[in-house]
N, C-alpha and C positions, 0 to 999 in steps of 0.2 A: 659548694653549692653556688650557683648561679644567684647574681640576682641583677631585677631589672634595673634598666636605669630608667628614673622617673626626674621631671621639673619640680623643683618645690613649689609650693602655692601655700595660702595662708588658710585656717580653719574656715574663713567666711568661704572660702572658694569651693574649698572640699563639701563643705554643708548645701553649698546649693548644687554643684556636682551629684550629690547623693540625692536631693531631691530630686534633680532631672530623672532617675536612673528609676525613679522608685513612681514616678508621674506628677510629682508637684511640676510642670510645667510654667503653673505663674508666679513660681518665683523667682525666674532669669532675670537677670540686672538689664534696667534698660541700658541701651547701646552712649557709648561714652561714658557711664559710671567708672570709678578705679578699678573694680571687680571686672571689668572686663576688655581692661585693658591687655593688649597680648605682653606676655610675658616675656621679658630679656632670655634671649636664647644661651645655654649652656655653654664654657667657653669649650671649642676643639680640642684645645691642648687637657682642659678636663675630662670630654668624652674617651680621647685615647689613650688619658692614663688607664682608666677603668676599662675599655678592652683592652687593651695589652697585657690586665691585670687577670679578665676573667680567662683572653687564654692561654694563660700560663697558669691557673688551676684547675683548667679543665686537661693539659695537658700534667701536670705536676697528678691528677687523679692516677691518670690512666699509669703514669709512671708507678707511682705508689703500688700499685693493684700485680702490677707484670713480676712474674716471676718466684711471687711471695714476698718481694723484699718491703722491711720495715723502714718506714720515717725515722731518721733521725731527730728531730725534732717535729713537734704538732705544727699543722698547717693553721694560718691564719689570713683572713683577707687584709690585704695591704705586705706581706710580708714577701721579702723576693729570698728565697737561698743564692748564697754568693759565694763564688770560687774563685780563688787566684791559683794559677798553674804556667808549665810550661808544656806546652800542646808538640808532641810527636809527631812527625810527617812521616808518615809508614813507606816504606820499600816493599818491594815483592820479595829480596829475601827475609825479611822480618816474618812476612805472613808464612813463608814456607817453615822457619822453625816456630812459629807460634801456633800449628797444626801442628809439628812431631811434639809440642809439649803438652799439648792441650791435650792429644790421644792419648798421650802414653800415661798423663792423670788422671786420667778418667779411666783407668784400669784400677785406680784406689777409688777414687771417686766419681763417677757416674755423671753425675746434676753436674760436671762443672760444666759452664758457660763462658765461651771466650768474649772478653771486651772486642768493643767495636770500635774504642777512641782508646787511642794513649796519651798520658802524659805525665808531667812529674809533679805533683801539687807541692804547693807555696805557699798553701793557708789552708784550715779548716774551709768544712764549709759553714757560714754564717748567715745569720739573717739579718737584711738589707730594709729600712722602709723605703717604702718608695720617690720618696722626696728625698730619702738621702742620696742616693745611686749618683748623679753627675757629681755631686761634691767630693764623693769617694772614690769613683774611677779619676776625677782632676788629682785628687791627691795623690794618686798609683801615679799618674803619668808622670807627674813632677818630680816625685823621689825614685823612678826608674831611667829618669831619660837620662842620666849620665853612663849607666850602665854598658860594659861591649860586651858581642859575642862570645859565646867561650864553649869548650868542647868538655863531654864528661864520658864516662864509660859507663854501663849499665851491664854487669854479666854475671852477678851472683845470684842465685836462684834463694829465693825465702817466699815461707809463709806468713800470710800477715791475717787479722781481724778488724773488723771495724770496732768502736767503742764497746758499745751495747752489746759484741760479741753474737750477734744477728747474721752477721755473714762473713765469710773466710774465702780468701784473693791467694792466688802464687802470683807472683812479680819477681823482676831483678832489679835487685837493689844494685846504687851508686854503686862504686869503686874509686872513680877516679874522678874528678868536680866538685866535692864537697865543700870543699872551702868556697867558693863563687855561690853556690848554692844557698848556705848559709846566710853569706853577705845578702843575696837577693831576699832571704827571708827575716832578717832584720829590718830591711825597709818598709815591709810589705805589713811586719807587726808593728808598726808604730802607725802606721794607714789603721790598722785594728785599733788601737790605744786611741789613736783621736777620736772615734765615734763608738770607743765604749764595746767592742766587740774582741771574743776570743782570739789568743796569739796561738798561733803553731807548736805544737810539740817540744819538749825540750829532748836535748841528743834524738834528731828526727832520724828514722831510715829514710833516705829520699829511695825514691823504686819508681818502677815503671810496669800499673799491677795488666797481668795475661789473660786470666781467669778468674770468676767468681761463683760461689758457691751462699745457699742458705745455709744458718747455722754455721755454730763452731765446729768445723771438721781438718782442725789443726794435726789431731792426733794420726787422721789416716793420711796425712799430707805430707809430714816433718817424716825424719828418718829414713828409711829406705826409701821411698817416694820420691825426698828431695835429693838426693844423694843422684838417683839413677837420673834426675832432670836436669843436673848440674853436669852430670856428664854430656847427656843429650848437647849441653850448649857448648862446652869444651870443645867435645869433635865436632859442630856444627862448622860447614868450611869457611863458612864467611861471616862467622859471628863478629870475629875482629872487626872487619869495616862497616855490619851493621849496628852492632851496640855500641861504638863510639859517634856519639850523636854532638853535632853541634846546633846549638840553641841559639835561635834567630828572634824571638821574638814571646813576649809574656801575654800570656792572656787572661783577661777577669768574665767568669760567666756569671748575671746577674737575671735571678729568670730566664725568659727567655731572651734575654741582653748578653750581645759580647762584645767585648773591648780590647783593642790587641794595643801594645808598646812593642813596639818596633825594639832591638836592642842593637847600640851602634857600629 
């Protein structure tokens, strides 16, 4: 919900305010009393914390609303959701097998929906106050910028859910980068540990998810399903040079805030 942004003032101000409003007229302060002195204007950098704040829960609404899908956690004013990943740069042949898989799942499953962003997450998502945000992106930067490039593979086909078991993803999972991966998420949970927020997964699938669905629809997903999607990517002609992805740079999305680390 919305709400405005208003000047404080003190009880005497609002009492004769309300008098105005209601016709006491002769109780205005005469001119140079305290009472009518104008008031120190709000500082900028306050007024755009509070829009950047209102539309990222007006946008965070509409999100919540699209598709049926559930909040992971309850929304709060002042609260940013925060993500550390590494962001995908798609190809046109990625998109051509990411239509023969999406079709050919949705002959089990109907509702599935193709993602629109990929990428390989490095953290939970958490919630950020807003005066934390520059101290915790400075902390990412600092314990990533030693980091190099590095190449992983991406081509086993798996099912996955979110916690709450609210919605169910096909992805391919790592193969080959794990160990680099890991390392990056070691860093990234100790940026979690100083300000008191959830670490990553223990023995994580890293993946890279294709599709998502409402509900746990694990069971019409796994087994023959995945088997024939795994093939799909096998004989895909250019899977080999599209799922070996080399990773250039980390990104944290905090609201509607992003943050990239270049990697060296």
């Amino acid at each position: 919900m919305r709400a405005a942004l208003v000047g404080y003032s003190s009880s005497e101000e609002e009492e004769e305010e309300e008098g105005g409003r209601k016709g006491g007229g002769d109780r205005a302060s005469p001119r140079g009393s305290p009472t009518a002195r104008a008031r120190l204007p709000v500082p900028e950098c306050v007024l755009a914390m509070f829009r950047e704040q209102e539309e990222e829960e007006r946008g965070a609404e509409d999100r919540a609303k699209h598709g049926g899908r559930v909040r992971c956690f309850p929304h709060e004013r002042g609260n940013w959701a925060t993500h550390v990943y590494l962001p995908y740069k798609v190809q046109e042949e990625f998109l051509e097998l990411l239509d023969l898989l999406v079709s050919h799942a949705r002959t089990y499953v109907s509702s599935l929906t193709a993602m629109e962003e990929f990428h390989i997450s490095l953290s939970q998502s958490v919630v950020l106050r807003y005066h934390w945000i520059n101290p915790f992106v400075q902390s990412l930067k600092e314990r990533l910028a030693s980091y190099d490039r590095f190449f992983c593979v991406a081509n086993q086909m798996k099912v996955y859910t979110n916690q709450n078991k609210t919605r169910t993803f096909i992805g391919l999972e790592v193969s080959a980068g794990h160990f680099q991966l890991l390392e990056l998420v070691s860093e990234v949970d100790k940026v979690m540990e100083e300000f008191d927020l959830p670490t990553f997964y223990k023995d994580p699938s890293f993946h890279i998810s294709l599709a998502w669905c409402v509900g746990d629809l694990t069971g019409s997903l796994e087994g023959q399903c995945l088997q024939e999607l795994q093939d799909i990517v096998d004989r895909f002609e250019d899977s080999a040079l599209v799922l070996r992805v080399q990773w250039e740079q980390i990104r944290c999305k905090s609201g509607n805030k992003f943050f990239s680390f270049p990697l060296r």
